[in-house]
Each structure stands twice: as structure tokens, then as C-alpha cells.
C-alpha positions in Angstrom: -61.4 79.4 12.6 -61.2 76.3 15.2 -63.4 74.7 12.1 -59.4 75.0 10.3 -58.5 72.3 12.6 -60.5 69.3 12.0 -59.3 69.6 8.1 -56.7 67.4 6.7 -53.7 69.3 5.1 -54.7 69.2 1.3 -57.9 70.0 2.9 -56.3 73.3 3.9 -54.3 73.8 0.8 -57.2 73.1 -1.5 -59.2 76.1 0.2 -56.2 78.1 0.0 -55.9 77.6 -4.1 -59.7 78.0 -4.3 -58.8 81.4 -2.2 -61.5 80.4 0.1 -58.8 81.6 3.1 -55.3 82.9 3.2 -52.7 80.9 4.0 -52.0 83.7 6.6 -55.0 83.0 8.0 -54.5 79.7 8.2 -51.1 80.1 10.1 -52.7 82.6 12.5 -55.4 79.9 13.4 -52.4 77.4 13.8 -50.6 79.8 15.8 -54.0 80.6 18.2 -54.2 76.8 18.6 -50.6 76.5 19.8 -50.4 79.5 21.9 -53.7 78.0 23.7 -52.9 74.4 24.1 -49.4 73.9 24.1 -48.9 74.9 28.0 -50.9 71.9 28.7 -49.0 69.8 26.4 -45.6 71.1 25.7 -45.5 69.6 21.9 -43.7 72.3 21.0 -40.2 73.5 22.4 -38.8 75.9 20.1 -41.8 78.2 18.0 -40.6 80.5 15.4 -43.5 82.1 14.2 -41.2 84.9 13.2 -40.3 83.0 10.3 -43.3 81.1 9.7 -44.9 84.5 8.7 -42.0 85.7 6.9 -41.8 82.8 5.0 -45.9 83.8 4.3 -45.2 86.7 3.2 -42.7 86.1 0.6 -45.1 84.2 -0.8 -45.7 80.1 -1.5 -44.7 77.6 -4.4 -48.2 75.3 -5.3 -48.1 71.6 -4.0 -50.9 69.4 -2.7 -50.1 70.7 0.7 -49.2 74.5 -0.2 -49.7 76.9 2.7 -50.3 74.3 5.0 -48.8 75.0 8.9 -46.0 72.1 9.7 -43.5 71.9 12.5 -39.6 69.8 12.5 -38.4 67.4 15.0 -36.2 69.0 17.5 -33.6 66.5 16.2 -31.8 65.8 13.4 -34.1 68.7 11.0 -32.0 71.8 10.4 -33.4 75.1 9.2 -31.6 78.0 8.8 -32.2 80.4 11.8 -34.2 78.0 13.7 -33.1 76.2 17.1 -31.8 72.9 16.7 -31.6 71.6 20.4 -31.7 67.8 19.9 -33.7 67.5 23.6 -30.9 68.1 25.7 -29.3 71.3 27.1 -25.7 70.6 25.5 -27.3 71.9 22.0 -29.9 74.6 23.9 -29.0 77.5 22.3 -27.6 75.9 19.1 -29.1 77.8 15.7 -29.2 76.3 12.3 -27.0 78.4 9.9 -28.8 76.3 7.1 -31.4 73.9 5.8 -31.8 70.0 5.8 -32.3 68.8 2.4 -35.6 67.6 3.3 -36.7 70.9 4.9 -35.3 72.6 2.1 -37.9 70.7 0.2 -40.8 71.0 2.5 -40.2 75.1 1.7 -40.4 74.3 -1.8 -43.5 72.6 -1.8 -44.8 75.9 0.1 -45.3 73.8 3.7 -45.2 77.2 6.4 -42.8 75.4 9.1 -44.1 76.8 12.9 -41.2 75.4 14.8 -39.6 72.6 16.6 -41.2 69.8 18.1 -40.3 67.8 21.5 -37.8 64.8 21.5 -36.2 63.1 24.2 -32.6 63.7 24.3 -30.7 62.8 21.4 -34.3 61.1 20.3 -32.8 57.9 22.5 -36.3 57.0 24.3 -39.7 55.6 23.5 -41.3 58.8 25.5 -40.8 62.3 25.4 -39.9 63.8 28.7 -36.1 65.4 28.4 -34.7 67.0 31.6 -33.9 70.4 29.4 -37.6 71.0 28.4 -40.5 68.6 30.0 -42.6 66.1 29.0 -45.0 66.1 26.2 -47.8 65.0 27.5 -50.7 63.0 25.5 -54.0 64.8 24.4 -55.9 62.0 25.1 -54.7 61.8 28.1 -52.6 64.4 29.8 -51.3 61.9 32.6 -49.9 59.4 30.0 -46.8 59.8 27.6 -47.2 61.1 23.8 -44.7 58.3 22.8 -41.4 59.2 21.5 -38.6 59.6 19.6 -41.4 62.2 17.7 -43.3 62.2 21.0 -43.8 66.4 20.2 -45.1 66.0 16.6 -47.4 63.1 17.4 -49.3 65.4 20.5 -48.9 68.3 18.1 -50.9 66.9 14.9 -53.5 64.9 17.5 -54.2 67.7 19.3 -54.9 70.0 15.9 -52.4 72.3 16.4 -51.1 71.0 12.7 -52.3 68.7 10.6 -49.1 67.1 9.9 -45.6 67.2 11.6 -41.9 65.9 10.7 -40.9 63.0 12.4 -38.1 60.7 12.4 -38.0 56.5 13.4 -34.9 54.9 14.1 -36.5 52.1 15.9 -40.1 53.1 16.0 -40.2 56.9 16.7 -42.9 57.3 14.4 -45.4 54.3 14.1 -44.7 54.5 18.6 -46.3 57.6 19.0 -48.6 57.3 16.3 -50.4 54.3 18.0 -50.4 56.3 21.3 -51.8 59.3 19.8 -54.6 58.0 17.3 -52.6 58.9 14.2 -51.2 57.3 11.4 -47.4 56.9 11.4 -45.2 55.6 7.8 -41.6 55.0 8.3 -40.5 54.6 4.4 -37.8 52.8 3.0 -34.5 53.6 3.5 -33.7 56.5 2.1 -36.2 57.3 0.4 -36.1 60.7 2.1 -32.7 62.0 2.5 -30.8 63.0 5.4 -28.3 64.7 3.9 -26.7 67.1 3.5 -24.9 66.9 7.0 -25.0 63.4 6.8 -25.1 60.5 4.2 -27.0 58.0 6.7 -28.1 58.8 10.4 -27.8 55.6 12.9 -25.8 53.1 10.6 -29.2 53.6 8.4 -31.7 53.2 11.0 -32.8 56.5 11.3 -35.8 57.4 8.5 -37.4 60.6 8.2 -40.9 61.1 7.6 -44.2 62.5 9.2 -47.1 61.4 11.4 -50.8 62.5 10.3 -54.4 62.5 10.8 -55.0 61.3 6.9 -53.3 58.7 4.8 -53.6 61.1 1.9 -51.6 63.8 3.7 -48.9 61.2 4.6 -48.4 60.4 1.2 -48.3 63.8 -0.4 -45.6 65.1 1.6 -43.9 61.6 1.1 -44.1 62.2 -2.7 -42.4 66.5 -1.6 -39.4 64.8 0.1 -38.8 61.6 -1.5 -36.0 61.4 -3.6 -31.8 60.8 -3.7 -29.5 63.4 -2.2 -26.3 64.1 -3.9 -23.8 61.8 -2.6 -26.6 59.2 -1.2 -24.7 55.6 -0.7 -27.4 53.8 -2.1 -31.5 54.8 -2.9 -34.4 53.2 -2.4 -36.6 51.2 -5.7 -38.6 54.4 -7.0 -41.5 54.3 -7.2 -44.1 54.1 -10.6 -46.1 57.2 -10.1 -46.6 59.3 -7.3 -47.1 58.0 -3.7 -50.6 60.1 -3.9 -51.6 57.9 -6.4 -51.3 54.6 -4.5 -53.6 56.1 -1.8 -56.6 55.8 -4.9 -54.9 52.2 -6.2 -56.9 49.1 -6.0 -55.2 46.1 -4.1 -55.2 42.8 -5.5 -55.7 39.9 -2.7 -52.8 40.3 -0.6 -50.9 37.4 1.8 -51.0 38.7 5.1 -49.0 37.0 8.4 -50.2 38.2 11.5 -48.0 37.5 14.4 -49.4 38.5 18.0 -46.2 37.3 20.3 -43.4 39.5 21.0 -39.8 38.5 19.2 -37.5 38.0 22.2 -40.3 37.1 24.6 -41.1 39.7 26.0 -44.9 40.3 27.4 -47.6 41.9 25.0 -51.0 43.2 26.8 -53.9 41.3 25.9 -55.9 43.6 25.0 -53.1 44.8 22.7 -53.2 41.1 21.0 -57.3 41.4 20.9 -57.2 44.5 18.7 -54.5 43.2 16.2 -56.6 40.0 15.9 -59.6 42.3 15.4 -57.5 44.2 12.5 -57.2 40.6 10.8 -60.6 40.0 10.6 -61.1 43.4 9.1 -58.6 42.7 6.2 -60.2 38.9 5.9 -63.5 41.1 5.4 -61.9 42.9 2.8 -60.7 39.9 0.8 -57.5 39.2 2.4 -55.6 36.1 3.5 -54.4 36.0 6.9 -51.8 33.7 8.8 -50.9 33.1 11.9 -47.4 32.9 12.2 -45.1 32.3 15.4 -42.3 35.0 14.5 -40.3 36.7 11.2 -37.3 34.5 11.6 -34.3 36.8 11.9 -32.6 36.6 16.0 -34.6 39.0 17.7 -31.7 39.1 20.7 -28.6 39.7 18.8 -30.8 43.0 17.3 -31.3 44.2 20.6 -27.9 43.9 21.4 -26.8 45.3 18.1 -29.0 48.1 18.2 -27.4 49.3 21.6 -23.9 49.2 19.7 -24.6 51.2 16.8 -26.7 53.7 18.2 -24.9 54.4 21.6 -21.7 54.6 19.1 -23.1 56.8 16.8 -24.4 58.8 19.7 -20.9 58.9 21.4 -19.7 60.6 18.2 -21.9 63.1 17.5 -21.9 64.1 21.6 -18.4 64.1 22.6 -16.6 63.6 19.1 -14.9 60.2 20.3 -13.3 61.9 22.9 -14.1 59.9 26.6 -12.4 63.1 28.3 -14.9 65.8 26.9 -16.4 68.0 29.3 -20.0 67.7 27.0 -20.5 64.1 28.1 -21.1 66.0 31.8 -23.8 68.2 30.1 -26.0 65.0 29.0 -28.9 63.0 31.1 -27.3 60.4 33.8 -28.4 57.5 31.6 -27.0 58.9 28.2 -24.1 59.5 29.9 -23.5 55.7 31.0 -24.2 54.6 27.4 -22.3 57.0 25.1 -19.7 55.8 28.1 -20.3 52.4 27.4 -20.7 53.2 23.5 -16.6 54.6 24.1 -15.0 51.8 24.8 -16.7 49.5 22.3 -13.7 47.8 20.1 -14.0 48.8 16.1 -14.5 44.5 15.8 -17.3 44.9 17.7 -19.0 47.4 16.2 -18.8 46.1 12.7 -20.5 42.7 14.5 -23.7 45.0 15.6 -23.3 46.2 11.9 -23.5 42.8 10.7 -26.6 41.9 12.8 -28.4 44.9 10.8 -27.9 43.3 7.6 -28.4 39.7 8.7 -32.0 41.3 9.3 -32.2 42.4 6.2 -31.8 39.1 5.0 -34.3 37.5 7.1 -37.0 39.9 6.5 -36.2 39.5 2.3 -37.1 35.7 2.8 -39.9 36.1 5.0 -41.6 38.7 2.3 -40.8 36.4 -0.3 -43.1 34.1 1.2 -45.8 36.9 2.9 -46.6 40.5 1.2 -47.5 42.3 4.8 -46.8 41.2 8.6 -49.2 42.5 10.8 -48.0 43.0 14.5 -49.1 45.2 17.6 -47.6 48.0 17.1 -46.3 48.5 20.9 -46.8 45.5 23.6 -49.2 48.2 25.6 -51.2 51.6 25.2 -49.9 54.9 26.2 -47.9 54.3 29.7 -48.1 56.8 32.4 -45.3 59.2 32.2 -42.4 58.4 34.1 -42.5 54.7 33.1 -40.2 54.8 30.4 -38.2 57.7 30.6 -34.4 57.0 31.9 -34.7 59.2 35.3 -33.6 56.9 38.3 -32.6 54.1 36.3 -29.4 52.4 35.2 -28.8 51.7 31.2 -30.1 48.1 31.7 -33.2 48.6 33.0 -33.9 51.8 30.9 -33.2 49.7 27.6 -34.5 46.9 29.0 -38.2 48.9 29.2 -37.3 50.7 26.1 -36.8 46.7 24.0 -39.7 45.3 25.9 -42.4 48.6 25.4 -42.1 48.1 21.7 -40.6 44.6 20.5 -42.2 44.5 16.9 -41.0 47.6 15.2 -36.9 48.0 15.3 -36.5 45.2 12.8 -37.9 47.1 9.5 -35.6 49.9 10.8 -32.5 47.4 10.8 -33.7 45.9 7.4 -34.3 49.2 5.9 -38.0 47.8 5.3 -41.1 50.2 4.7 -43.6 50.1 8.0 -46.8 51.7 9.2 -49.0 52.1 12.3 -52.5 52.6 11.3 -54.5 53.9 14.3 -57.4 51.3 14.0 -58.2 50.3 17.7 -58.9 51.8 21.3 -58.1 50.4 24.6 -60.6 50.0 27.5 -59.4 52.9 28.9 -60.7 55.0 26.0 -56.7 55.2 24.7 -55.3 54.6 20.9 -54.3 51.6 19.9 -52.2 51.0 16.2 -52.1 48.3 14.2 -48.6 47.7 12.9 -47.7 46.6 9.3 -44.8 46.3 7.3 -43.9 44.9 3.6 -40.7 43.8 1.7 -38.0 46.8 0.8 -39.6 49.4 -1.7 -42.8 48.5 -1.2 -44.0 51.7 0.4 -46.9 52.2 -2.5 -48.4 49.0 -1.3 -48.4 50.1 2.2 -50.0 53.6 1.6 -52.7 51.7 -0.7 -53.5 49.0 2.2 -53.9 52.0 4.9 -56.1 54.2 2.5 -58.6 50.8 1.9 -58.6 51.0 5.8 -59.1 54.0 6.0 -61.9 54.0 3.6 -63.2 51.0 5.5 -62.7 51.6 9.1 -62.4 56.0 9.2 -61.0 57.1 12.5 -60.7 61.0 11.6 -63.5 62.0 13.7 -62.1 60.2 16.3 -60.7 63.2 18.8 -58.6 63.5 21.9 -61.0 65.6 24.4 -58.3 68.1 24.1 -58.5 69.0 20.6 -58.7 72.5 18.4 
């Protein structure tokens, strides 16, 4: 059943309905497919097949994407009886005595969930390589990095071991990998998926959960499974008219476009990085859209970084060590975590609610900018896939590890600061045969208009045929 792999998920589900194949069969094929590829690529660090075929057997509520095999980010995703490690080895052996809201609703929909995928620890790195279970290493290219936070999800789904996997972004943890890895990456608004019910936000907001894919149709049916307020949600996302499905078939009127190629705080972008953006531009002009060059978004690209440190390392230092600078956990984390949830510890209330600040100032900036523009177009990372070893924080101090972490992907932290909707569409290669995304975000709520710009793409420039050599 290797054929099983090169279909989408509602590809899967709609032979499934049409009993054409058992949804047990198609969680066996999954399972083959992990068992044979993920020694070479370690995607996966926790598998519970166990319950996958339990949860088979008990039989499958209908949806779009019914039956179809899944797996959860090793971070932040609880499900009951499954490991919830978070990438490091203070959390190795920790089980989930319950569900996420949002995996409670994947189950609903009848999504069969494998496992866990690889993360860096505490999801803190734009590659995948935690000292507690190895690097995940990139199907196109098993020398270079699968990206990260979702570095595990994004080698999973390109290598066909799933169609589509969880993920989470918090500053580009989905659309990252995604452009490394071929795939299509959709960070939504802010909460329009729920984090809840342990938490009521994750990373002062930042942190969005949603999925990397092969198809945009895919993307958008499990967005329209999980979106939706949780009970005691601080605020909620515009809904949206419809389904999210639906704006995959939608026409799109003539939209504004600004393309901007340079990095925000000055950082250095590849050229060839720059070339296949500017290539992406001509595509939409093709299609009847108006692009602009602009120099930059207009929000302070340097007080982010900063602020971004704060709250996350903060946020971090809580969840590790509950506040407590003398906890014998902070030992138990990577050298470079260490020095910034000890950092994080000694940052002054004041300060923090500056860095908090910053995050909405950005929300400001990006409001005014898409009054004037409906999409930005950016690179979606200043360079293809890096070796491995490049970014992780092994033999390096905080500053130069964040420093690589800022500089590796300058364009995407901002739509998680502003809460704004944001997408990597994998529409480009590199000269060394590697993926390269095209980045795009749009004003706050407007994830329909997204979805219906990357479907047109899609349509108009198809990359699903486009395989990693190690594939099926």
C-alpha cells in the first residue's frame, strides 16, 4: 500500500467512506512507513500505535479527514496516556492523564493519532536536534535540519509517513519547517484554535496551534475540526463566514500585494532566497495581482527581538522551574536553556510588561500596514535548510544561539506578536535541489483569504508531486 502515501488526507478518508480500504489498513500502511523510515529520520519520538489501533477499533466519527493517520507535537499537545516529553529529559517519562482541547477534537473528527513528533527542547530553536532524543533530520536531505519548533511533524508529513501532522508556531515553528521541507505551513489567527484547557494562551499569545501538509485542502479541513473558542478563552478570533474548506474553492478578487525581500533588523537574506520570492511575485502579477515593493512593515523590528526573548524565556522559566531560581529541574535542561530561563529569573515584573507592550505595539503596526496592503509577501527564512549543527544551541552562549535563531528567520515572528494569520507556501527550490517557501501573511482574521490565495497557487503552480528521494 506505498500507493496510500502519495494521497492527500481527504484523499484517504474519501476511500475509506467509499470502503475502497479500511481505515485499519490505512494505519497499518502508516505504521510500515514509520517503522521503515523513521531510523533514518527520527520524526518521531514517542509512537503509540497501541492506541492508534485501539482508537481504530472503537470505531471513527465522519469528517473530511475521518480515518486519516496524524501525529502531535512532542510539546504543548496532551493526550491522555500518551508521552508528553516537551524535547528535553526533565519531562522524559511524563504521561498525559488527559486530552488537549484541540486533540480532543482531532478524535472527534475520527483523525487516528500515531504519536508524538520531534521538538527541540521546550520548542525554543529553529531546528530540531534536542540532546534527550536526536536530531530530525530532513528527507530531502538527511545531512541538513528538518527546521523546527515542528521540525518532527514537517520530516514526518514530507517523507509520507502522514499526510498531515500537528504543529505549533510561536515565532515561525510552522511556516520554518514547512519551507525547509516542501510543505505548506498556516499559522492562523490567534486563537482560532484553542490551547486550552491547561492554558488560556501559550507564550503571552505567541504560540498558535495548527498543522503542516502536503495539500492546501487538507490544511484547511482540519483547520475548520479545531477552530473554535475554548471555554474561558480571553478573547477569539473574527469567525469565519463558512467553512475554511470552502475558501480553498473561493475566487479572489484582485488583491494588493507588498513584497518586501530585505530582512527587518538587517540582518543578511541569501540571494537566491530573494530570487525565488521575486519569482513568486511575478506568479501572482500573472495571476492578476498587484505587487509592491516595499522597504519594510513599519513596526521596530529590534525592540521585537528583544521582547521576544523576555516573554518567552519568562514564560519558559515558569513552566521549567515554577519561578523558583533554586530548583534542582533548571540542572536537568540543555546548557543554553539553562542560561536563559536564568536570565528569564531575574527579569523585573516592569520589564516584562515592556516586552509585553512591544507585542501589542506590533499589532498596531501590522493593523496600519494591512490597511493600506491585503498580503505581504516575504522569504520565508533568510536561507534553505542549514546543515545540522548550525543552529542548534550546543557549544554556544545565549547570544550567539538567539542571535542565529533572529537572523535564520527575520520575517516571520511579527504575525506571531500581532496575532496575524501567516503562511509558507512551498513554491521554490534552491540550487542545491532544497525547498524553498514563499512567506505570506494578511491583516487579523483574515485566514480565509490566505487559504484562498494558496489554493489559486496551488492550482497554478502544483508542487505535490514534488518528493524528497526519501519518500513512502
Amino acid at each position: 500500500m506505498d500507493d496510500l502515501a502519495t494521497l492527500d488526507g481527504m484523499a484517504l478518508s474519501g476511500l475509506i467512506a467509499k470502503r475502497e480500504v479500511t481505515a485499519g489498513e490505512v494505519l497499518e500502511a502508516a505504521i510500515e512507513r514509520i517503522e521503515r523510515l523513521n531510523p533514518k529520520l527520527n520524526a518521531i519520538v514517542h509512537e503509540h500505535f497501541d492506541l492508534a489501533r485501539r482508537q481504530v477499533a472503537d470505531g471513527l466519527p465522519g469528517s473530511p479527514l475521518s480515518g486519516v493517520p496524524t501525529l502531535l507535537k512532542n510539546t504543548g499537545f496532551e493526550a491522555e496516556g500518551m508521552i508528553l516529553s516537551t524535547g528535553s529529559e526533565l519531562l522524559r517519562n511524563n504521561v498525559s492523564k488527559r486530552d488537549s482541547t484541540i486533540t480532543a477534537r482531532y478524535k472527534a473528527a475520527g483523525m487516528v493519532i500515531l504519536g508524538k513528533s520531534n521538538t527541540p527542547e521546550f520548542a525554543l530553536s529553529f531546528t530540531s536536534e534536542p540532546d534527550a532524543f536526536g536530531p530530525t533530520r530532513n528527507p530531502w536531505d538527511i545531512s541538513r535540519t528538518a527546521g523546527g519548533s515542528s521540525g518532527g511533524a514537517t520530516a514526518a508529513v514530507a517523507s509520507g509517513m502522514v499526510p498531515i501532522a500537528n504543529s505549533s508556531d510561536g515565532a515561525g515553528s510552522t511556516r520554518l519547517p514547512a519551507s525547509h521541507c516542501g510543505l505548506f505551513g498556516f499559522k492562523p489567527s490567534r486563537l482560532v484554535n484553542p490551547v486550552g484547557p491547561a492554558t488560556a494562551e501559550a507564550i503571552g499569545g505567541m504560540s498558535t496551534p495548527h498543522a503542516v501538509s502536503w495539500s492546501v485542502r487538507d490544511n484547511a479541513a482540519m483547520l475548520d475540526i479545531s477552530a473554535g473558542g475554548d471555554a474561558g478563552d480571553p478573547w477569539a478570533s473574527p469567525a469565519v463566514p463558512g467553512s475554511y474548506l470552502s475558501a480553498v474553492d473561493t475566487t479572489l478578487p484582485r488583491l494588493k500585494v507588498a513584497l518586501i525581500t530585505g530582512s527587518p533588523n538587517g540582518s543578511p537574506v541569501e540571494p537566491e532566497m530573494v530570487a525565488s520570492v521575486e519569482e513568486t511575485a511575478r506568479l501572482l502579477e500573472g495571476l492578476g495581482h498587484n505587487v509592491e515593493t516595499v522597504r519594510d512593515a513599519g513596526y521596530d523590528a529590534e525592540a521585537l527581538k528583544t521582547a521576544w526573548r523576555i516573554v518567552v524565556g519568562v514564560n519558559v522559566a515558569l513552566g521549567a522551574t515554577g519561578g523558583d531560581p533554586a530548583s534542582p529541574n533548571l540542572q536537568k535542561l540543555e546548557p543554553v536553556n539553562q542560561e536563559w530561563v536564568r536570565e528569564a529569573l531575574a527579569v523585573p515584573g516592569t520589564r516584562y510588561l515592556w516586552a509585553i507592550n512591544q507585542l501589542h505595539a506590533s499589532s498596531r503596526a501590522m493593523a496600519a500596514f494591512f490597511s493600506r496592503y491585503d498580503v505581504m509577501l516575504t522569504p520565508a527564512a533568510a536561507e534553505p535548510a542549514p546543515l545540522l549543527g548550525k543552529l542548534a544551541g550546543r557549544d554556544k552562549t545565549l547570544d550567539e544561539f538567539y542571535d542565529l535563531f533572529w537572523s535564520h528567520s527575520p520575517f516571520t515572528a511579527v504575525f506571531n506578536t500581532s496575532g496575524c494569520p501567516a503562511m509558507s507556501v512551498p513554491l521554490g527550490m534552491s540550487a542545491k535541489g532544497l525547498p524553498v517557501g514563499s512567506h505570506f501573511g494578511a491583516a487579523f482574521g483574515k485566514d480565509a483569504l490566505l487559504l484562498s490565495l494558496a489554493a489559486e497557487l496551488e492550482r497554478s503552480s502544483p508542487w505535490i508531486n514534488r518528493r524528497p528521494a526519501l519518500f513512502g
